[in-house]
C-alpha positions, 0 to 999 in steps of 0.5 A: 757299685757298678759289681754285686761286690759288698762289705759283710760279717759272717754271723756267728764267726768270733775270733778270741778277741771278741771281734769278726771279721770283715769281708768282700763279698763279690759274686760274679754268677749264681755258681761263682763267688768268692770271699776276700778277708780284709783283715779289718775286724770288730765285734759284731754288735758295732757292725751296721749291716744295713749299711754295710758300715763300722758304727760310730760308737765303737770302743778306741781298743778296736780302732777308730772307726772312721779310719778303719772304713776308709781302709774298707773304701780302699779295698773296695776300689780295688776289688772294683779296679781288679774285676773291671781289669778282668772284665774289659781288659785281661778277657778272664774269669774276675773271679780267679783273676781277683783272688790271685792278684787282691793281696799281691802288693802293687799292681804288677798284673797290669805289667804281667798282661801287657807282657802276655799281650806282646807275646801273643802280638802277631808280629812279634811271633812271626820275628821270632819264628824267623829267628828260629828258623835261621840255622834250619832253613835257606836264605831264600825261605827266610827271605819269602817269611819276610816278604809274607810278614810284609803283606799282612803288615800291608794287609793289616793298614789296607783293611785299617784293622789289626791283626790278632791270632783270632782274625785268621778265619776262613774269612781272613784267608778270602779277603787276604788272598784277594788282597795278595791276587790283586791289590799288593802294590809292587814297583816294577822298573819305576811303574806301579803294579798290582797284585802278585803271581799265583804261585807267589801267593800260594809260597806267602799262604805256604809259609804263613800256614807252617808258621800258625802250625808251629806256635801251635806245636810250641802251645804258643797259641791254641791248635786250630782247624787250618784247613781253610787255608788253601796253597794256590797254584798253577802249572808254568810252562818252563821251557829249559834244556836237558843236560845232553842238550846242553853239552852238545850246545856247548862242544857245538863248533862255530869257528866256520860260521861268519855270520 
């Protein structure tokens, strides 16, 4: 077997009818093990320890015995499926994850950790932040979450990778700034240009950093160190006139000037 996982009989362990009962002994560490009942009993005397395996010679009143071990494979295949799901799937300790789910019927953990998944999916979140934030915020800001939910989807298939909570590193932050500096296609008056404004870029890390503080407020994801994401800017120079200058702009008289 490809896990230390084996059948055995605890030694000394009688029950009143005579028998002991069988169990699934599976340590995945020096300090963490477990034992799993099988339900399965017989005498001690007609349990082939080297082997791991129900003797033959077993009496009918306590079952046949070729039977009662195909239920022991059974048990085994699915400890096996429980702690490889475990292992390479669920990313958790095989030892809890196997005594919460080996007597449940059926396989609903497959179901319970692919819902996990989509609750944890990165765009997923994003369109529910959205929806939280729709009665509390301007249309504009709702409009500018959705233009950075766009860029990282664009990030995400430029970089031909996917993007999980895990990613967003001081790592990601360079090269997505990069990408939003100077790589984000944009169509403008038919002509294709790269690359958004500072400020522009500095609004889209804004928005994107508030929406990482706010699953964590809400324990959706873990908290996280987030000071590596930098809000870029630089001054404008916008010219515009006071509310003086603009009255006096528009009582001034033109009526004489034909020019």
């Amino acid at each position: 077997m490809r896990h230390p996982i084996k059948l055995i009989i605890k030694k000394g362990k009688v029950r009143k009818d005579g028998t002991s009962l069988i169990f699934l002994q599976y340590c995945y560490s020096p300090t963490k093990r477990i034992l799993i009942g099988s339900d399965i009993g017989v005498p001690q005397r007609y349990w082939i320890k080297k082997t791991s395996s129900i003797s033959n010679l077993l009496p009918v009143e306590y079952g046949n015995p070729e039977k009662l071990q195909a239920a022991l494979r059974e048990k085994l295949r699915r400890a096996e499926k429980l702690i490889d799901y475990a292992l390479y799937h669920a990313n958790t300790c095989p030892v809890e994850f196997i005594k919460k789910n080996f007597n449940q019927v059926g396989d609903h953990y497959f179901l319970d950790q692919e819902t996990n998944r989509q609750k944890l999916d990165v765009f997923h979140q994003i369109e529910k932040y959205i929806r939280d934030k729709k009665d509390l915020v301007q249309p504009s800001t709702l409009t500018t979450i959705r233009s950075m939910k766009k860029h990282l989807l664009c990030f995400q298939e430029y970089k031909k990778m996917s993007l999980t909570f895990d990613s967003f590193d001081a790592y990601f932050y360079e090269h997505f700034t990069r990408y939003l500096v100077f790589e984000v296609p944009l169509l403008r008056r038919n002509k294709l240009l790269k690359g958004l404004k500072i400020n522009t870029v500095g609004k889209t890390i804004k928005h994107f950093k508030s929406f990482l503080k706010d699953r964590m407020a809400r324990k959706i994801i873990p908290y996280a160190d987030l000071s590596f994401l930098k809000c870029m800017e630089e001054e404008v120079d916008a010219v515009y006139l006071s509310w003086p200058e603009l009255s006096k702009v528009y009582h001034l008289d033109l009526s004489a000037n034909h020019a």
